[in-house]
Every structure is written in structure tokens, then in C-alpha cells.
Phi, psi and omega in degrees: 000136199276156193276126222222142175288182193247011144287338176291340170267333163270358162294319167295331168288329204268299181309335193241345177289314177282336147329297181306303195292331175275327178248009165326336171272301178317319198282344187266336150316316151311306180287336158314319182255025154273331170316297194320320196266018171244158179273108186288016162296294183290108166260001186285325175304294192302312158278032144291330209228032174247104175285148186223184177264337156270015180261335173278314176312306173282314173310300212286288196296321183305313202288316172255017166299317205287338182304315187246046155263153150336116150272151189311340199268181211343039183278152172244116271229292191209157180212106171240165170220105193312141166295351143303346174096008166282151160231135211246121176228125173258110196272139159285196194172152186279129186295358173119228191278136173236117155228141166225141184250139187206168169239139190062333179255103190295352178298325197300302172339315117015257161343277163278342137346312173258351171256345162270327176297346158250022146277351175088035162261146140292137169226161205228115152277101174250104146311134150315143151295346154288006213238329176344264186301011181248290217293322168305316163278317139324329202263304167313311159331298167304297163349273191307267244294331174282310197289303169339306191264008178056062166206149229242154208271313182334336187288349189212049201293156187252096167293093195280064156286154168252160178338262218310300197306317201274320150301327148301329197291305183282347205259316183215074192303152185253325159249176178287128226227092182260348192226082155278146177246065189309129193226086225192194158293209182280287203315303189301331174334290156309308167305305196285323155309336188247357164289300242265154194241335195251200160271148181255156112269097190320100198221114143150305145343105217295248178050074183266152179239126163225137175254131179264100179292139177285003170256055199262153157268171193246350192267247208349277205307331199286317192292302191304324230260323181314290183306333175250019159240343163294289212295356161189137198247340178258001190265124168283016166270343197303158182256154183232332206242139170248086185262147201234127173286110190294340182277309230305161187305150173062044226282316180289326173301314207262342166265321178318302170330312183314300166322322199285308182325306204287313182283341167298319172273355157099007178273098170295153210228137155191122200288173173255169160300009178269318159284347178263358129322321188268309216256047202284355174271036179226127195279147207306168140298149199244301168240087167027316192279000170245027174284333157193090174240158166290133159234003161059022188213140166342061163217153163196134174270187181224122168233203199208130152211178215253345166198168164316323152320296162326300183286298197313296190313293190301328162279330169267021164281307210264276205329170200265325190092036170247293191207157205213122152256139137286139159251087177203153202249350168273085179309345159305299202285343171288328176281339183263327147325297198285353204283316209260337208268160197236079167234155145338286182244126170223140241246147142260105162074060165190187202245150181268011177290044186252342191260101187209159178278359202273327224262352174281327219088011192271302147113208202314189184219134129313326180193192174230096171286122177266355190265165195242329195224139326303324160233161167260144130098186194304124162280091196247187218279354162316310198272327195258042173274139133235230190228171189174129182239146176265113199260154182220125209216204183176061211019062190266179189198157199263137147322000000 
């Protein structure tokens, strides 16, 4: 794929911020009518999928945030000169074709969108279907913006599939496919891993944990733990799981508190046994497996353990791999926390909605990669790269 300079590409991002900004009423009319047609029973779905005018507003900045980053593409990496006289330079490079599949959030449509064109990727968007009509007017949006600059609408594909299209799609892709980015749950996860031809990279799938260490401040932890389990419920950094150090002082006190704090913000609770000794109107676990599902919803559990060893096994055990908190005032025991726990991100005495790319330093994101290869943590326009060496020679030949 030919290498498009980077004033031609932030023309095309500059070109679609005043688009966005122009069609704002079009876009929201669309998006009414993926609203009318949705079922408000999933409200975590639904507020994903809602657009506003301060949701334009973050499209419209993710667009020129991404206008003034560097570019990504042929910066140079490394340089060596071989005692034979080659010179070996290692360049990034784009990775081809990007498709991801997500649900409900037309901000992605955006997003991931405006970060592989300007790393110099084609990218392929497959969208939820409740999602239908926003992604389609975004996407059209990019069209003009791409026609505007004499650049051909492929670089920013709209994928209209249903399951069985997309599943045939991956097993036998019809152009060249170097990247999928599933962005989702378990099921798509899966789906898309036991379909796909190409590398999958894993992204989105939360079931974040935090251990309150008995040397915790306990007002603090009360705070970190109400903000990442409240403050968006539907973001897959939000926390699901709550473990309590059985030393800490005052332990039955400080869960009950726990309790009243959590039932105050409407967050149903259900506990292991251990905790249901002290929480005795609160209901047991019934099955093992939901130390680690998501729940995208008020809801978490709270279990109990007897020393720091215990939780790091039990979340690398359980987790999702995105984000893990310690709540402790022993900076040892937090380095030893953050050394062992096997996530993305880890956290000392903070919350874990922090791991997003704007609030990492990252700017927009493509995804929270959960994956060890090519990258952990938000995927950002840095991340959509890969490598490639330019080798020089002057007809030399190996021995």
C-alpha cells in the first residue's frame, strides 16, 4: 500500500473535524434511530450507544488530537553498519489491513478510524447492529472527507454483515486482512478467535479487581473502590471484583461499612463465604465461575483473604488481564502487588477507570489490548505500527 505523506493525511482528519462539526444534527438523527430500536433492558449497551452533542464534541477533539501527534510511519527505530558494509535500519510501518469488530459505540466508528489512516492502514469497521444507522453516517462522513482530498473511500471501510457474512468473511476474507481487533466480550472474543485467518488481537474484556491490603487507608479505598465500580458501568475498566484482607484492622466493621457505602449507589452484592459470615443477609456465590465474568452492571462481588499471595493467585486466576488495584499504604507490598499481578495495567491506591488511552497520555485509542503481543494497555496511534528493515548493500553475499 502506497505511503500517503502526512500533510495529506492531516488534511483529511482537518477536513472531517469540520464535517463532523457541520453534520451534527445529521448524525443525531441517526443516532435516534438506532435509540427508538433499542431495548433499554441492557442500560450498560445503551449507554454506549448514545450519542449527544458532548460525544461530538469528543469525536470532533479524538480527531484533531490524533491531527497533531507525530507521525507514526517510517520513523527510525534502529541503525546498524554491519562489519561487512551493509547498513541495516529498522523502520515502523503500517500494518496493511485493520478489522474490528465492536459493539454499540459509534465513538469507535471515530476512533479507530481516524488511528489506523493516520498510521497509513485501511481499516474495515464492523459495527453492532444496534449501532446501524450512527456508523453508517459516520462513515459517509469519512467518505467526503477522503473524496475531498482525491483519496479512494477503501482506506475506511463500512462492513454491512450479519453474524453468518462475517463468519464466512473471516474463514475466507475476500482482500487482504493482516489484523483483526475484536472489541467486546467473551462471545465475540471467541467468535471472532475460533473464525479468524489472520492475527486477532485481543481487546476489551474488563472483570478488573481491587485488594484492599490491611495496611489500606480505608476512606480512600472506600472512594477508589464507589469510583471504578459506579462511575461508568459500561467502560471495561470499571471493577467487578473486591478483595478484603481478613488482617486488616476492624475487618467486619469495614465490610459492613463497605456494604452500606455500595447498597447506597443501588450496587448489588454477592459475596464468598467467608464474607457471608460477617454480610449474613447477602447472597452467597452459587458458582465458582463468576470470579470471572464481567458484569457490566451495579453489581460486584466481595471476597476475603488471609494474606497478599492469596489475592495476586486469585486475580491471576480470575481476571480479565486489563487492570488490578492494591490499596496500600506499604510501598513494598504494592511493588510486589504490581511486579506478580499479570494485567495491563496495575494500579497502587487509584482507580482503575484511569486506564483509557486520553487519561494514560495515549489520546484517542483503538482498543485496551489484553494481549502480551503486539502490545498491553491502550492502543494508541503509536501501537498501529509494525516494523520493517531497510537493508543496503553494494553486492555483498554471505559466506
Amino acid at each position: 500500500m502506497k505511503l500517503l505523506n502526512t500533510a495529506l493525511k492531516n488534511n483529511v482528519l482537518q477536513d472531517m473535524e469540520h464535517i463532523l462539526n457541520q453534520n451534527r444534527e445529521t448524525l443525531l438523527q441517526a443516532n435516534q434511530k438506532d435509540l427508538d430500536a433499542f431495548d433499554r433492558d441492557d442500560q450498560a449497551l445503551y449507554d454506549r450507544l448514545v450519542v449527544d452533542q458532548k460525544k461530538i464534541d469528543q469525536m470532533i477533539n479524538a480527531v484533531r488530537e490524533v491531527r497533531n501527534q507525530e507521525d507514526p510511519v517510517n520513523q527510525e527505530i534502529s541503525t546498524r553498519n554491519l562489519d561487512n558494509g551493509l547498513k541495516i535500519i529498522n523502520k515502523t510501518a503500517p500494518f496493511g489491513t485493520i478489522m474490528i469488530i465492536y459493539e454499540s459505540r459509534p465513538d469507535v466508528t471515530i476512533e479507530a478510524a481516524v488511528l489506523a489512516f493516520k498510521a497509513n492502514n485501511k481499516i474495515m469497521l464492523k459495527g453492532g447492529k444496534e449501532a446501524y444507522h450512527s456508523n453508517k453516517a459516520l462513515v459517509k462522513f469519512w467518505h467526503q472527507a477522503l473524496a475531498k482530498n482525491n483519496l479512494p473511500s477503501d482506506f475506511i471501510q463500512f462492513m454491512d454483515m450479519d453474524r453468518a457474512q462475517t463468519q464466512a468473511f473471516l474463514k475466507n476474507p475476500d482482500q487482504q486482512l493482516d489484523l483483526i481487533v475484536p472489541r467486546g466480550g467473551e462471545r465475540l472474543i471467541h467468535f471472532v478467535k475460533e473464525h479468524a485467518k489472520c492475527a486477532v488481537l485481543v481487546s476489551g474484556r474488563g472483570n478488573n479487581f481491587l485488594f484492599v491490603h490491611k495496611e489500606a487507608d480505608w476512606q480512600k479505598s472506600l472512594e477508589v473502590i464507589l469510583n471504578a465500580k459506579t462511575h461508568k458501568i459500561s467502560a471495561c475498566n470499571a471493577l467487578d471484583k473486591i478483595l478484603i484482607d481478613t488482617r486488616i484492622e476492624n475487618y467486619e466493621g469495614k465490610l459492613k461499612e463497605l456494604r452500606q457505602h455500595l447498597m447506597d449507589n443501588k450496587v448489588s452484592i454477592v459475596v464468598d463465604k467467608m464474607v457471608k459470615e460477617t454480610l449474613k443477609n447477602e447472597e452467597i456465590i452459587s458458582d465458582e465461575a463468576i470470579w470471572k465474568e464481567e458484569f457490566l452492571a451495579m453489581k460486584c462481588v466481595i471476597g476475603a483473604v488471609d494474606n497478599l499471595d492469596t489475592a495476586i493467585q486469585k486475580i491471576n486466576k480470575n481476571s480479565g488481564g486489563h487492570s488490578a488495584t492494591i490499596m496500600t499504604q506499604n510501598n513494598n507490598v504494592a511493588q510486589t502487588f504490581m511486579e506478580n499481578v499479570d494485567c495491563a495495567a496495575v494500579y497502587q491506591n487509584a482507580s482503575t477507570r484511569f486506564t483509557d488511552g486520553g487519561q494514560m497520555g495515549v489520546g484517542a485509542e483503538l482498543a485496551i489490548s489484553t494481549d502480551k503481543l503486539h502490545h498491553r494497555g491502550p492502543l494508541g496511534l503509536k501501537q498501529l505500527v509494525t516494523n520493517k528493515y531497510y537493508v543496503f548493500g553494494d553486492g555483498q553475499i554471505r559466506l
